[in-house]
ROGU-906029 format. One record per residue: residue number from 1; residue in one letter; x, y, z of N, C-alpha, C, O, CB in turn. Coordinates in steps of 0.1 Angstrom, whole numbers. Glycine has a CB too. Layout:
BEGIN
+-----+------+-------+-------+-------+-------+-------+-------+-------+-------+-------+-------+-------+-------+-------+-------+-------+
: seq : type :    nu :    nv :    nw :   cau :   cav :   caw :    cu :    cv :    cw :    ou :    ov :    ow :   cbu :   cbv :   cbw :
+-----+------+-------+-------+-------+-------+-------+-------+-------+-------+-------+-------+-------+-------+-------+-------+-------+
: NUM :    a :     X :     Y :     Z :     X :     Y :     Z :     X :     Y :     Z :     X :     Y :     Z :     X :     Y :     Z :
...
+-----+------+-------+-------+-------+-------+-------+-------+-------+-------+-------+-------+-------+-------+-------+-------+-------+
This chain:
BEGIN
+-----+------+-------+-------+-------+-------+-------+-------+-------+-------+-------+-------+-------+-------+-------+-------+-------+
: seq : type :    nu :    nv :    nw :   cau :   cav :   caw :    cu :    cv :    cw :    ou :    ov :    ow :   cbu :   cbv :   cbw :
+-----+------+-------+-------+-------+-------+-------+-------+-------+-------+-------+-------+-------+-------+-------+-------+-------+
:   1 :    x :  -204 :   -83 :   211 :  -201 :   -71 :   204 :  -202 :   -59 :   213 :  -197 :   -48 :   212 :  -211 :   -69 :   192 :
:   2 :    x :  -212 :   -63 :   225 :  -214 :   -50 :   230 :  -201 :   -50 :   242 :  -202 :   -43 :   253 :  -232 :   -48 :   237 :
:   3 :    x :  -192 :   -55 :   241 :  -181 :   -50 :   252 :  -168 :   -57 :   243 :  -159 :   -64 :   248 :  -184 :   -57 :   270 :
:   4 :    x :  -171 :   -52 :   226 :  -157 :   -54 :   223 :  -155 :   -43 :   212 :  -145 :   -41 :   205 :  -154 :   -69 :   217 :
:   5 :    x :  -168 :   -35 :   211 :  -165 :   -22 :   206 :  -157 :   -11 :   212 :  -153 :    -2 :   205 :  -175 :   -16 :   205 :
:   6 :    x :  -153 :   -11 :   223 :  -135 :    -2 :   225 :  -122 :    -8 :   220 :  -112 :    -1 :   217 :  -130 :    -1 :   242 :
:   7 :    x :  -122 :   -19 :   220 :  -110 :   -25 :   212 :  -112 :   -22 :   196 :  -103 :   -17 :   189 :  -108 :   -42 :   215 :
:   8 :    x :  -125 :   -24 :   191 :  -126 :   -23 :   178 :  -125 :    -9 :   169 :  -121 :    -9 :   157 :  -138 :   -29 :   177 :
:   9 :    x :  -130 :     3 :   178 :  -129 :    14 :   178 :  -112 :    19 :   177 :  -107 :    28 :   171 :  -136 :    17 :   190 :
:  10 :    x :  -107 :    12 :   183 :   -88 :    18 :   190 :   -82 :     7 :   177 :   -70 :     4 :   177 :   -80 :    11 :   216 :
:  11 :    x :   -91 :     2 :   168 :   -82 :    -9 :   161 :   -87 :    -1 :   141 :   -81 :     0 :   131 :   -91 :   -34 :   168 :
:  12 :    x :   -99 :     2 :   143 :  -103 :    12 :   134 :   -94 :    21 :   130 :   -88 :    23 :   119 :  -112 :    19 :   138 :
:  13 :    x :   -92 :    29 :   145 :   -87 :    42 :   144 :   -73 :    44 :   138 :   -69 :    53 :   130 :   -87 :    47 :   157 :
:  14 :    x :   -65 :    30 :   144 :   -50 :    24 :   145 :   -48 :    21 :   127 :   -37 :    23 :   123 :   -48 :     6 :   158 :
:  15 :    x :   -56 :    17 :   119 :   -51 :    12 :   107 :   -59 :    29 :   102 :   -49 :    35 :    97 :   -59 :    -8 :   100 :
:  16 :    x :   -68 :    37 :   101 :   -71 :    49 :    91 :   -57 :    61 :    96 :   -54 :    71 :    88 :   -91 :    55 :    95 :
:  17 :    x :   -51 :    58 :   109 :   -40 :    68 :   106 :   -24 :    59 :    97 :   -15 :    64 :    90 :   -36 :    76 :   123 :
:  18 :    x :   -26 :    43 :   102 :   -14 :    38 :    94 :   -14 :    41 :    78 :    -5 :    45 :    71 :   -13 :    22 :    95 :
:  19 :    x :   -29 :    38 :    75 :   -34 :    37 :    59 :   -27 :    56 :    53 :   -21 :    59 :    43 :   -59 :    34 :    59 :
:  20 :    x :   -32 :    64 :    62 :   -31 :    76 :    59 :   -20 :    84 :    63 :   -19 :    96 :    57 :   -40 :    82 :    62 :
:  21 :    x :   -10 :    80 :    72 :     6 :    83 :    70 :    16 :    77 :    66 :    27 :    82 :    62 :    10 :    85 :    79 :
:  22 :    x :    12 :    62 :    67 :    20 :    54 :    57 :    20 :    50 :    44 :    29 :    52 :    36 :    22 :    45 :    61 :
:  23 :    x :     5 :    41 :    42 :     6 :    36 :    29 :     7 :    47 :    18 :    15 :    46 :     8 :    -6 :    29 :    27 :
:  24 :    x :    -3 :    58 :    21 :    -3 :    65 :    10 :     8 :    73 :     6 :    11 :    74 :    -5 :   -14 :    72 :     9 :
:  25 :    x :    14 :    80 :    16 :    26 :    86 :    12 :    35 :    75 :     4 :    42 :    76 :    -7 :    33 :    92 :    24 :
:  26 :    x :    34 :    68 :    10 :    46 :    55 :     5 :    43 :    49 :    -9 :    50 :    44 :   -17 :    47 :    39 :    17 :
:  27 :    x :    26 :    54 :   -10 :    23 :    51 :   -29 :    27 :    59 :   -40 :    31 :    56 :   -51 :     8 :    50 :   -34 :
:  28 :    x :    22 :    78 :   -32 :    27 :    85 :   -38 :    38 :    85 :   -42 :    38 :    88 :   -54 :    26 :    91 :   -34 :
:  29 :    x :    51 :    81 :   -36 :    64 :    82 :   -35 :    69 :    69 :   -44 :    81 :    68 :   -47 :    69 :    83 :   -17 :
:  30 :    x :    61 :    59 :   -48 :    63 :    51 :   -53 :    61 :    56 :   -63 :    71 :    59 :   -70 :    59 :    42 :   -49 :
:  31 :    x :    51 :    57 :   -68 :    42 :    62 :   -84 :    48 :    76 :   -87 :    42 :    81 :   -96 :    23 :    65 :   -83 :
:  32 :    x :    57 :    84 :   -82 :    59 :    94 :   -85 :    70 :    89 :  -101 :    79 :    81 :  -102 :    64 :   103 :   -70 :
:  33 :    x :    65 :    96 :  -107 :    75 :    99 :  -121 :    93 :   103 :  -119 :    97 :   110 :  -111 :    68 :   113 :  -131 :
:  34 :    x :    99 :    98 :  -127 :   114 :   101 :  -122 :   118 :   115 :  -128 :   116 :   120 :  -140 :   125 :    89 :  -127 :
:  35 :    x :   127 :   122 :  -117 :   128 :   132 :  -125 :   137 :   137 :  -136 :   140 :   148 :  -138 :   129 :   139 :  -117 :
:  36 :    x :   143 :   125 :  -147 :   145 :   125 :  -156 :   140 :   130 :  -170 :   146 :   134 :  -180 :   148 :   118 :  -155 :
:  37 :    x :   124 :   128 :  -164 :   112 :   132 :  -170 :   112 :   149 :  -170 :   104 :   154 :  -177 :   101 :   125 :  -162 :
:  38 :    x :   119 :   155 :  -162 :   112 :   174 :  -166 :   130 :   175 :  -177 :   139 :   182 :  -174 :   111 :   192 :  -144 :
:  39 :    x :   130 :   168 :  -185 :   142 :   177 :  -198 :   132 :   185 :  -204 :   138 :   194 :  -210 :   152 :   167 :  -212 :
:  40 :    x :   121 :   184 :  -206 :   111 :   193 :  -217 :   105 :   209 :  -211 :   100 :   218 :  -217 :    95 :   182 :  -221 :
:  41 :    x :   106 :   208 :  -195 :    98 :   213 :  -189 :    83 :   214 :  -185 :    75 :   224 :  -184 :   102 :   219 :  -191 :
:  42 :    x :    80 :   202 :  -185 :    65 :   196 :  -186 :    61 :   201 :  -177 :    64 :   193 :  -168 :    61 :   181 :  -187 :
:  43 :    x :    54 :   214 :  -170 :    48 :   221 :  -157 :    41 :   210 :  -150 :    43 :   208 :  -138 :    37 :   234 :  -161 :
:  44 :    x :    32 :   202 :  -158 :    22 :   191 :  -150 :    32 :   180 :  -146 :    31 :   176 :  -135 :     8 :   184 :  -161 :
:  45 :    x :    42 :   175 :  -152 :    52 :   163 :  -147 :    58 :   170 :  -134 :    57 :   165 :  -122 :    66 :   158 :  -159 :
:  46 :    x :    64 :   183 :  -137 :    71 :   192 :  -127 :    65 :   193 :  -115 :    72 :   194 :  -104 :    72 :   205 :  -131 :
:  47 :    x :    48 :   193 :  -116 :    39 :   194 :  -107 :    38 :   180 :   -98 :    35 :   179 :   -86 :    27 :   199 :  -114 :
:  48 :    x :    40 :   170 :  -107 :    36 :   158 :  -100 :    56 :   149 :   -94 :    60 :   138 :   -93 :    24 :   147 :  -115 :
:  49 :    x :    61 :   162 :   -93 :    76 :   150 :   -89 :    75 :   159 :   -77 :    82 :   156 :   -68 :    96 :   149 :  -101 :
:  50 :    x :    68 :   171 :   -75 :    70 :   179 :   -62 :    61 :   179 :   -56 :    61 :   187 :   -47 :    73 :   192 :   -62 :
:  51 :    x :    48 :   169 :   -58 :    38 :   171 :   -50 :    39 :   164 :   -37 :    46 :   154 :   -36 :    27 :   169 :   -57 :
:  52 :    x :    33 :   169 :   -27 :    39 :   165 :   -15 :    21 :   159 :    -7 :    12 :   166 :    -8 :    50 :   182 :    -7 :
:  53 :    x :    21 :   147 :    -1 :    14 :   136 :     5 :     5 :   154 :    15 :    14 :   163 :    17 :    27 :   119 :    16 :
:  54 :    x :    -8 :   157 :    20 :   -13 :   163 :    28 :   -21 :   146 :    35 :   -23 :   136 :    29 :   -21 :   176 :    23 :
:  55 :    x :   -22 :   149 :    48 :   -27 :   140 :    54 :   -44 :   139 :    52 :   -50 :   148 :    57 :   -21 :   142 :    66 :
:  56 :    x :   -50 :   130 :    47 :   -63 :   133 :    50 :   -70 :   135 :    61 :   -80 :   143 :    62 :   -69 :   126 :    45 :
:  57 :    x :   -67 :   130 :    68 :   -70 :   131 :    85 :   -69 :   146 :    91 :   -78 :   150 :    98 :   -56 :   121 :    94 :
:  58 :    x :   -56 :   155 :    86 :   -55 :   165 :    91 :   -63 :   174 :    88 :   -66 :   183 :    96 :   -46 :   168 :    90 :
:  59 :    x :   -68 :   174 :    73 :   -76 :   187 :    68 :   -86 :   191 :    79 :   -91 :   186 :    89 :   -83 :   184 :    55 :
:  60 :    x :   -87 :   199 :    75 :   -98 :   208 :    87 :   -94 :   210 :   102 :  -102 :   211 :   112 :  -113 :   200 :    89 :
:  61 :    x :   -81 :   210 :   103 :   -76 :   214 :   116 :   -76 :   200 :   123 :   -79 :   200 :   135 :   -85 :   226 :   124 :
:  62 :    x :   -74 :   189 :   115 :   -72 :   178 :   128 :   -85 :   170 :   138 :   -84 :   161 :   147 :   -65 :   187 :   138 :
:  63 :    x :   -99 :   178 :   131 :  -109 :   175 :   139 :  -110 :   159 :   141 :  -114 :   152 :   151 :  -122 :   181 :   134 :
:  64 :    x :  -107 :   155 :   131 :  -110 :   139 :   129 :  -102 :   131 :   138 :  -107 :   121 :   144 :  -107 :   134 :   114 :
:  65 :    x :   -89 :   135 :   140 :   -85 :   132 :   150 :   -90 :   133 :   171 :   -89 :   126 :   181 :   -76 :   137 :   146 :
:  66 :    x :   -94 :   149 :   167 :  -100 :   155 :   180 :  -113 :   145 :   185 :  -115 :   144 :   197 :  -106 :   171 :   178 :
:  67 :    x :  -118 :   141 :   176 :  -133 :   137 :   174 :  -127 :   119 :   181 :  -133 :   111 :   188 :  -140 :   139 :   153 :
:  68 :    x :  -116 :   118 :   176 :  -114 :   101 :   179 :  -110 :   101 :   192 :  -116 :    94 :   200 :  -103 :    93 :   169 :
:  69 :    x :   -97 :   109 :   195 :   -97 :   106 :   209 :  -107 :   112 :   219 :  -104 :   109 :   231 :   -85 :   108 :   213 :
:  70 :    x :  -115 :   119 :   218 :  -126 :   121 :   221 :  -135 :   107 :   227 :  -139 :   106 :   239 :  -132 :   128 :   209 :
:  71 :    x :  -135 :   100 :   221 :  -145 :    87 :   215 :  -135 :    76 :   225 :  -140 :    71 :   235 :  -146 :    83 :   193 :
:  72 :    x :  -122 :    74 :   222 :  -116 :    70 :   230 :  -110 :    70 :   244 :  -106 :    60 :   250 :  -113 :    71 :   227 :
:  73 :    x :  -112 :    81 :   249 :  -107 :    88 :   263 :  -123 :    84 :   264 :  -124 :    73 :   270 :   -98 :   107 :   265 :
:  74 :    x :  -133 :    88 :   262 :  -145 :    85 :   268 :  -147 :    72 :   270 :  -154 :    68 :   279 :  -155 :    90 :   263 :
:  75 :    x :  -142 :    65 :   264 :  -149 :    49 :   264 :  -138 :    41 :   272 :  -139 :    29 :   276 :  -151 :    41 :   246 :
:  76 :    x :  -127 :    48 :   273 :  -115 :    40 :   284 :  -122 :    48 :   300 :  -127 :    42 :   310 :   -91 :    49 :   280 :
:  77 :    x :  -122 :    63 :   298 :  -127 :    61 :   312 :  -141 :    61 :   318 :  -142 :    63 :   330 :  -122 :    69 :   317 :
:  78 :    x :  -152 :    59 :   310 :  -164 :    50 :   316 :  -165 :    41 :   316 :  -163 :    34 :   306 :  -174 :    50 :   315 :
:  79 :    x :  -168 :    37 :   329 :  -168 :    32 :   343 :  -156 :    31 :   352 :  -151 :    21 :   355 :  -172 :    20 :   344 :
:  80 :    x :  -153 :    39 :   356 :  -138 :    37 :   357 :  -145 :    36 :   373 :  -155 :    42 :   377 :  -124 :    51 :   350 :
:  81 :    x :  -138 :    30 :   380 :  -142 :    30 :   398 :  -155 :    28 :   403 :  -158 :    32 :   414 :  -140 :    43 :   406 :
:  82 :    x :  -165 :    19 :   391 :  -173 :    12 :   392 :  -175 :    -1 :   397 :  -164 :    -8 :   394 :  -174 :    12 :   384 :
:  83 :    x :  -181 :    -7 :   402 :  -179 :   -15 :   412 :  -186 :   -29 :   402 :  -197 :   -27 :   397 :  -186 :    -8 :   427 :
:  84 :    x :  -181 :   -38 :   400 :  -186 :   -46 :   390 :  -185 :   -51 :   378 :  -188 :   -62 :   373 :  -193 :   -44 :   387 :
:  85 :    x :  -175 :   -37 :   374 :  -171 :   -35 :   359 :  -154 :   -42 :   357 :  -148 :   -42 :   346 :  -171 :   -17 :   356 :
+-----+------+-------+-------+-------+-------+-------+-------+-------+-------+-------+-------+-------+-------+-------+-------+-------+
């Protein structure tokens, strides 16, 4: 475990942005109501055929991302021109 946590890390990282730019938009967009549904002018239906996927990842400027390859770029390059490694 102790020298397969950089793959596991880069394999984490790899499915919480698939999960969060693909799946969920692609549920929203599934589950979304058709818009045959606003003849009444239902504001809340209206609200839910235009609502649009924000990324969870992105909120707060992206840190979550900053924070990962952070964690990444560090753990690819220590040891790098180590003799052993």
């Amino acid at each position: 475990m102790r020298d397969e946590w950089k793959a596991i890390l880069a394999y984490v990282y790899a499915f919480i942005c698939f999960f969060d730019f693909v799946v969920v938009p692609s549920w929203i967009g599934i589950n979304r109501p058709p818009i045959d549904d606003l003849a009444y002018l239902n504001i809340e239906k209206f609200k839910q055929v235009w609502q649009h996927h924000q990324p969870f990842t992105l909120q707060g400027g992206g840190m979550f991302h900053l924070a990962f390859g952070a964690l990444l770029t560090g753990s690819a390059l220590n040891g790098y021109g180590k003799k052993g490694q």
